[in-house]
N, C-alpha and C positions, 0 to 999 in steps of 0.2 A: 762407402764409409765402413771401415772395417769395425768390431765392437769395441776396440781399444782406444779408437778415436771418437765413436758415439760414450764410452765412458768417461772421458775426456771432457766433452762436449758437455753431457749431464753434471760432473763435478764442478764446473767451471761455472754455469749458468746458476744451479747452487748458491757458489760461493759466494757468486754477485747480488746474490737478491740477498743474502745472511747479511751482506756487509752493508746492501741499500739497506735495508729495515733498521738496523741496528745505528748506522747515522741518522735517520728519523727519528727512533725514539730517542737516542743521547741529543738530537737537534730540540727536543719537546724537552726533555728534561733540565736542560742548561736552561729554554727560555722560562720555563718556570720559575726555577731559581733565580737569574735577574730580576724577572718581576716581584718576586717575595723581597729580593736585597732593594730595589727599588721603593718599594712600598715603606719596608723599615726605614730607609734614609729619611723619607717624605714626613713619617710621623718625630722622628728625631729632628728635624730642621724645624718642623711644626711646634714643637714642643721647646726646644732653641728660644725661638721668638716668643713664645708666649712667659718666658722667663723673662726674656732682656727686654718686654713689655713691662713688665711687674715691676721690675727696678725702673724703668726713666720715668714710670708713673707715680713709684714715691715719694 
């Protein structure tokens, strides 16, 4: 292997791991945020019902 192909070699293996980690973290941070837009929906549909309670009960 000459060094221009072990530079090769080292750039490449680099890039792969910069680009694994980095769809991990973007993978971690979207699922946060579903679970945050999830959580908001749940107390809004919660909150929904507890209205349209209020009204057929008076």
């Amino acid at each position: 292997m000459s060094n221009m192909e072990l530079a090769l070699f080292i750039i490449t293996m680099a890039l792969i791991l910069v680009v694994g980690a980095a769809l991990l973290i973007g993978n971690r941070v979207v699922d946060r945020m579903v679970h945050e837009d999830s959580r908001e929906a749940e107390a809004l549909l919660a909150a929904a019902a507890a209205r349209n309670r209020q009204r057929t009960s008076a």
